[in-house]
N, C-alpha and C positions, 0 to 999 in steps of 0.2 A: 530492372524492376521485376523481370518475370522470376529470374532466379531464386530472388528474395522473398515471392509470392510461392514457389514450389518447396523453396526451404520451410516457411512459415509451414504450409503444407502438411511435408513430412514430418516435420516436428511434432503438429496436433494428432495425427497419425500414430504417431510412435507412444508418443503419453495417451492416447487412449483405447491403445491393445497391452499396454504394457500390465503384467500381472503382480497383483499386490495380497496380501496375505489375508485381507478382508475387507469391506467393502466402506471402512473409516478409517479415523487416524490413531497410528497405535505406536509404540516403543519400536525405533528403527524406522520407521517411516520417515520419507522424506517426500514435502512437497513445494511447490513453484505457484505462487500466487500472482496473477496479472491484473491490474484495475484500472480503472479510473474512478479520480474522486471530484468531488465536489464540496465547494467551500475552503477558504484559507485558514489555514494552521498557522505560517509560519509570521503572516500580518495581518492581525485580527481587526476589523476596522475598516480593511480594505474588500473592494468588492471581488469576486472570484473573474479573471479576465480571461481562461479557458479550462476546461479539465485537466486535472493534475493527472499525471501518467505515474504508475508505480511497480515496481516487479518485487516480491520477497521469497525468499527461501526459509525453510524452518524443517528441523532435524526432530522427530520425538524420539528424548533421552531419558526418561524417568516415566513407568510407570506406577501410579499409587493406585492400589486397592480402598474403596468407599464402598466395600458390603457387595451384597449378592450380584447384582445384576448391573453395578453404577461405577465407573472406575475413571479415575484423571489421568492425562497425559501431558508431563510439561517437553513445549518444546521451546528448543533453541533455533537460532537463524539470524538471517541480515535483512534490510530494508533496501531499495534504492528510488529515489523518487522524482521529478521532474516538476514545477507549477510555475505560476505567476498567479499577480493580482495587480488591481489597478485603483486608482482615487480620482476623481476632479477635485482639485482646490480654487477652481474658479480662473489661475492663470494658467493653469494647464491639468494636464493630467498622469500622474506620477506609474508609470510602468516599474514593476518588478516581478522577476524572476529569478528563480532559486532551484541549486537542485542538494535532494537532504540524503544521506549519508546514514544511517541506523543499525544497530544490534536491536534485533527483538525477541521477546521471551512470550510462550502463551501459554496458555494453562487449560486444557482440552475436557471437557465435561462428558465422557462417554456413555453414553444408555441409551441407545438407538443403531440402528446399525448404518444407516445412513444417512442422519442429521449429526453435523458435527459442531455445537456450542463451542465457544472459547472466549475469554478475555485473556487481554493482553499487556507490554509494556513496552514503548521503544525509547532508545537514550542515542544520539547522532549527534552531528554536526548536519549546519547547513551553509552552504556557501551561494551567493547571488550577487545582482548585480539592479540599480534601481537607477531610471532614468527617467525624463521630462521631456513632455512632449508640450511643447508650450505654443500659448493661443496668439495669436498675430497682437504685436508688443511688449512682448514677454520675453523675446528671442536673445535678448541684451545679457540674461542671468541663465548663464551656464550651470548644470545641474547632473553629476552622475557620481553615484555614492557605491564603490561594494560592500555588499553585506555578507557579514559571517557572523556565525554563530550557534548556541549547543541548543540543542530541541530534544526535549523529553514528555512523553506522555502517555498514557493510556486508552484504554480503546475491548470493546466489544463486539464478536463477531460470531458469523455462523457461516456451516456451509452445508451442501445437500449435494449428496453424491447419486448424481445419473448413472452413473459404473464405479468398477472399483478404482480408475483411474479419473476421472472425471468429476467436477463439483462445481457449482456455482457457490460465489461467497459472497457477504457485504459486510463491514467494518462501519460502524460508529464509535465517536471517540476523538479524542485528540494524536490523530496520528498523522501523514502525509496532509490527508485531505481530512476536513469532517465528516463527511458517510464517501465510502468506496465501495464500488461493486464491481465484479470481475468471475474471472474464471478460476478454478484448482486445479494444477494437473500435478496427481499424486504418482510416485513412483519408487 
């Protein structure tokens, strides 16, 4: 555990000395998004049973010019995410957990030098597994179902760079979770 406490460590270290060409997201940049969300995406209906965990990467490939001082940044990157949720239907209570698979695209709103705007897109797979935790008499009806399937959706976000390596973010939207907040570490 200590090892994996000292790696974590050097890592936050390392992403925030590392030097970047200005103090937001711009053409060649690449950043590493970490969060946790809140609220189900993937079984709307059901209650949230713990924080979703998510890690994304995204590459800025296209700079467009919008006039003097305003300029967009679309980036590319992957999604990878972890969650569950949960139900009572009265004879028990149906557990599920999923973890989701994504390509995501953003579209970066520049005009600030360290507020970073963006909406976004993700298109995945999710794969899971759903099981029953059933109430004393229930136990008779065997219940576990794996779940798969394609998850797409959108989502708005922002982030505010403490350094040029450093950001906090949060995400609303239809993506991993319904609102995620987390860390940036630009590089």
């Amino acid at each position: 555990m200590k090892k994996i406490n000292l790696l974590f460590v050097a890592c936050m270290l390392f992403f925030m000395t590392a030097q970047s060409q200005n103090d937001n997201f711009a053409k060649g940049s690449s950043a590493v998004n970490v969060g946790l969300g809140f609220g189900n995406t993937i079984y709307g209906g059901y209650n949230m049973g713990f924080p979703s965990i998510s890690a994304s990467y995204e590459l800025g490939i296209v700079e467009i010019p919008m006039g003097s001082s305003m300029h967009g940044v679309i980036s590319a990157g992957g999604l990878a995410g972890y969650g569950g949720s949960k139900k009572d239907f009265g004879y028990g209570t149906v557990k599920i957990n999923y973890f989701l698979l994504a390509a995501r695209a953003n579209y970066h709103f520049i005009f600030h030098e360290k507020f970073d705007p963006y909406a976004g897109i993700i298109l995945g797979y999710y794969f899971g597994n759903s099981t029953v935790d059933y109430l004393p008499g229930w136990e008779w009806w065997e219940f576990s179902e794996t779940i798969n399937g394609p998850h797409a959706g959108g989502y708005v976000g922002a982030r505010w760079f403490f350094t040029p390596a450093l950001a906090a973010f949060a995400e609303l939207g239809w993506n991993v979770s319904i609102f995620t907040v987390g860390a940036t570490f630009k590089f």
